[in-house]
C-alpha positions in Angstrom: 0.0 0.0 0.0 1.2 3.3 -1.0 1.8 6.1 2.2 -0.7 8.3 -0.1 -3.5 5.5 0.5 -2.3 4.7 3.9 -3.0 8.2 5.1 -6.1 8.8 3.1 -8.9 10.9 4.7 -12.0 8.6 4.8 -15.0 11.4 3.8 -16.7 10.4 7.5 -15.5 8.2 9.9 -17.2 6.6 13.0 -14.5 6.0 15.4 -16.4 4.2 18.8 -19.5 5.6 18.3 -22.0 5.1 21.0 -26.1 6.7 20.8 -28.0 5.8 24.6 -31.4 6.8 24.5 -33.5 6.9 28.2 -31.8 6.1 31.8 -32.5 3.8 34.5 -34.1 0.2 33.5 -35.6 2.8 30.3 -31.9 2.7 28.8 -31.5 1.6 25.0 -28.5 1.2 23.3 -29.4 2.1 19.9 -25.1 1.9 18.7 -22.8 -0.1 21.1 -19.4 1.0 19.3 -19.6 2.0 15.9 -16.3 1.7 13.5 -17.2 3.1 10.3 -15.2 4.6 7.2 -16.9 5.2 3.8 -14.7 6.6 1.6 -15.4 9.5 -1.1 -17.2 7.9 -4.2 -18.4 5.1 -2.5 -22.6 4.1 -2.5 -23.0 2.3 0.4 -26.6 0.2 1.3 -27.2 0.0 5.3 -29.2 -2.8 6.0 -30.6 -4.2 9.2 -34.0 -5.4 10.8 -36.1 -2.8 12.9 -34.4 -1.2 15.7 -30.7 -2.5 14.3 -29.1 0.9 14.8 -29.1 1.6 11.1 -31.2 4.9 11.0 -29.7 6.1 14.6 -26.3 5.7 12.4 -27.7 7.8 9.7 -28.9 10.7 11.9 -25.5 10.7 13.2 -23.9 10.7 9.6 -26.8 13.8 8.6 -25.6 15.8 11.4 -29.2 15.5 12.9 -28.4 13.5 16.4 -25.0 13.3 17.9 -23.2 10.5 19.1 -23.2 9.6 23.4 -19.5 9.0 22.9 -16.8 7.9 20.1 -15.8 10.6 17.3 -18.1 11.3 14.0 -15.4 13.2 11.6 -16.3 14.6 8.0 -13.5 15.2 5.9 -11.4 14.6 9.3 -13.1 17.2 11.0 -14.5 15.9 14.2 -18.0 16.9 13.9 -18.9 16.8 18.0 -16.5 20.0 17.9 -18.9 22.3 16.1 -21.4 24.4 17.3 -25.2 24.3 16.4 -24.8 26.8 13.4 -22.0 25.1 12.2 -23.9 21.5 12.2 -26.4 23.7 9.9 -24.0 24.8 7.5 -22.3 21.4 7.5 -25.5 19.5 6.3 -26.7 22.8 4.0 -23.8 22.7 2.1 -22.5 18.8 1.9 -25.3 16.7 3.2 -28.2 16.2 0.8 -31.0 14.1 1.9 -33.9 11.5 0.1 -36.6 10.6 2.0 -39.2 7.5 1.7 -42.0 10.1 1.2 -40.5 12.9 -1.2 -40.9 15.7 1.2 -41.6 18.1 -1.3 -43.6 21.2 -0.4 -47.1 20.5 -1.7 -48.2 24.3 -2.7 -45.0 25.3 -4.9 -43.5 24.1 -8.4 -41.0 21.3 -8.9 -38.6 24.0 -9.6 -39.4 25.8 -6.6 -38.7 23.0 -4.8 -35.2 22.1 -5.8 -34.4 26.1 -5.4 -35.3 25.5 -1.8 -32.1 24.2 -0.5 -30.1 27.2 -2.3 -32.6 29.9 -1.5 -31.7 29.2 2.6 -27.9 29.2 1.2 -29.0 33.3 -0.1 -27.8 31.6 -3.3 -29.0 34.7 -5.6 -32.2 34.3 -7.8 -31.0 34.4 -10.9 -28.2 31.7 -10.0 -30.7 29.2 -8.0 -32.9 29.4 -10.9 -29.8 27.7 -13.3 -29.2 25.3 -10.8 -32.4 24.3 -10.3 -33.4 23.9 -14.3 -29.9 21.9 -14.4 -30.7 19.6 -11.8 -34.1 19.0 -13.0 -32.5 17.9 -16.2 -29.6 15.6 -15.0 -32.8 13.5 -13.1 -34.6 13.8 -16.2 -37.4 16.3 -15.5 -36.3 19.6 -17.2 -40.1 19.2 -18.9 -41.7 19.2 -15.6 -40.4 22.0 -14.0 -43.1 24.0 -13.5 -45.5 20.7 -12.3 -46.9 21.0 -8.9 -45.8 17.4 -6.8 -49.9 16.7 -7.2 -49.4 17.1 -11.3 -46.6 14.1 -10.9 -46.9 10.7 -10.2 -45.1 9.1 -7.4 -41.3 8.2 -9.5 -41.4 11.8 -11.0 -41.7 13.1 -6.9 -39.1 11.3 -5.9 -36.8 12.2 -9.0 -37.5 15.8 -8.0 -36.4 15.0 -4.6 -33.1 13.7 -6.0 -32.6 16.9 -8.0 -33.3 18.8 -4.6 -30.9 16.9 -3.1 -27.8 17.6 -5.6 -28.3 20.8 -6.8 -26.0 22.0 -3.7 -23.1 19.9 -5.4 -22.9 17.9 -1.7 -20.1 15.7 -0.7 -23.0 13.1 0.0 -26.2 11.9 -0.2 -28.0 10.0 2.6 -31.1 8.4 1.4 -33.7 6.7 3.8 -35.5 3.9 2.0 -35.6 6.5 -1.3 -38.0 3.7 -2.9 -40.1 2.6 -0.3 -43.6 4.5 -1.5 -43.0 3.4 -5.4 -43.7 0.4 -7.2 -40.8 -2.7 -8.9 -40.7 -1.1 -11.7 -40.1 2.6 -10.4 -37.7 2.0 -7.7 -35.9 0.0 -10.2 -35.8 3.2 -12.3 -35.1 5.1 -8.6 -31.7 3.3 -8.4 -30.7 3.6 -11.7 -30.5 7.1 -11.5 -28.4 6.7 -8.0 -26.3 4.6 -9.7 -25.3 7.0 -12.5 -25.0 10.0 -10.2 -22.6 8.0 -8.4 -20.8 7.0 -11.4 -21.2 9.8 -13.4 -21.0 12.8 -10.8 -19.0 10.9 -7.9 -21.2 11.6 -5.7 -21.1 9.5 -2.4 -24.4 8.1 -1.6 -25.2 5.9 1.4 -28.7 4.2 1.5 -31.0 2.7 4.1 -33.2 0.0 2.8 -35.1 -3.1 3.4 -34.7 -4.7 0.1 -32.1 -6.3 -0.6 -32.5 -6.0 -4.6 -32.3 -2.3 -3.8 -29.2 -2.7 -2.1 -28.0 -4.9 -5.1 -27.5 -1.3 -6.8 -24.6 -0.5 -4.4 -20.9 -1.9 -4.5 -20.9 -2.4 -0.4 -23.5 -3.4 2.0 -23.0 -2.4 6.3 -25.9 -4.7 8.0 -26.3 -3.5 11.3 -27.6 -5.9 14.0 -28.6 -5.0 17.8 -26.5 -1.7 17.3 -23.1 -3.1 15.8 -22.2 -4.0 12.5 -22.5 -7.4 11.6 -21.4 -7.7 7.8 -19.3 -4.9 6.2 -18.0 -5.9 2.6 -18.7 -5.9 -1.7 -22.9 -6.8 -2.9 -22.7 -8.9 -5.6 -22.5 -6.0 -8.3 -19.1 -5.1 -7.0 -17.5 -8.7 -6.6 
């Protein structure tokens, strides 16, 4: 191994990371020390049954919960060192998140939606509007951009979603169970699209899902069981 790869800088890195929800006989252990590197590029599936730890890890990794103990570092900075403004601008600027049901504001355009993330970054008009209409395009929906989430069926949602999630150019995406409100052939279509902006654009992306033809899509699956992982290495694709 080279010194250059030796040293590498995972993009975050779990080193001992506890979560303890409750006290007394009410204690849960939702992570019982966490080791965790993914690097940049990778797209990582997180797999586990019900209360495995899996979207307690996530939090963690979004910058929305913070570990009891151990060290959560992005980019090797150790995150537990930043205050609460700085978690903010951490996840605004190279978090983007995918959720199981779109989260798209109901009243306002699909472009208006993917602006969102940019207008709280006082991105200026004329600039979120360019990288809104580009995102829109790279997930296929430049047609649609002025579709209200009620004028698009449940795959066209969630590909606005996707747009809203990169058109801040983040380090990472951390989807939760992106395809769990859409049908075979959809989320199969869903992934696709992950796959080639992980390919295409390098984008990290690290996934939560149940099904495990989902997680078929990534080249490495992390199953977490009662709060540890259990399995860390290559799905089939990447073997």
């Amino acid at each position: 191994m080279s010194a250059a790869l030796a040293h590498r800088t995972p993009l975050v890195e779990f080193r001992g990371v506890t979560k303890i929800y409750g006290s007394g006989d009410a204690t849960v252990a939702a992570l019982g020390g966490v080791d965790l590197m993914i690097d940049r590029g990778e797209f990582v599936a997180i797999m586990g049954p019900s209360g495995s730890g899996k979207s307690t890890a996530m939090n963690i990794l979004g910058c929305l919960d913070s570990p009891t103990s151990g060290t959560y570092r992005f980019e090797g900075v150790d995150v537990s060192g930043l205050d609460r403004d700085q978690h903010a601008l951490l996840r605004r600027h190279f978090i983007g998140f995918i959720f199981q049901g779109f989260n798209l504001l109901a009243r306002t355009s699909a472009l208006e939606n993917v602006e969102l993330p940019l207008l709280y970054g006082r991105v200026a008009a004329a600039e979120r509007r360019r990288r809104a209409l580009e995102a829109l395009a790279k997930v296929g929906l430049a047609d649609r951009a002025r579709h209200a989430p009620n004028e698009l069926s449940g795959g066209q949602q969630q590909r606005v979603a996707i747009a809203r999630a990169i058109v801040t150019r983040p380090a990472i995406i951390l989807a939760d169970e992106p395809t769990g409100n859409l049908d075979t052939a959809m989320s199969q279509e869903i992934m696709r699209l992950l796959s080639g902006l992980n390919r295409d654009e390098g984008i990290t992306i690290v996934m939560v899902t149940h099904e495990p033809d989902m997680a078929a899509f990534a080249d490495r699956m992390i199953r977490f069981v009662d709060g540890r992982i259990a399995y860390d290495g290559a799905t089939a694709k990447a073997a």
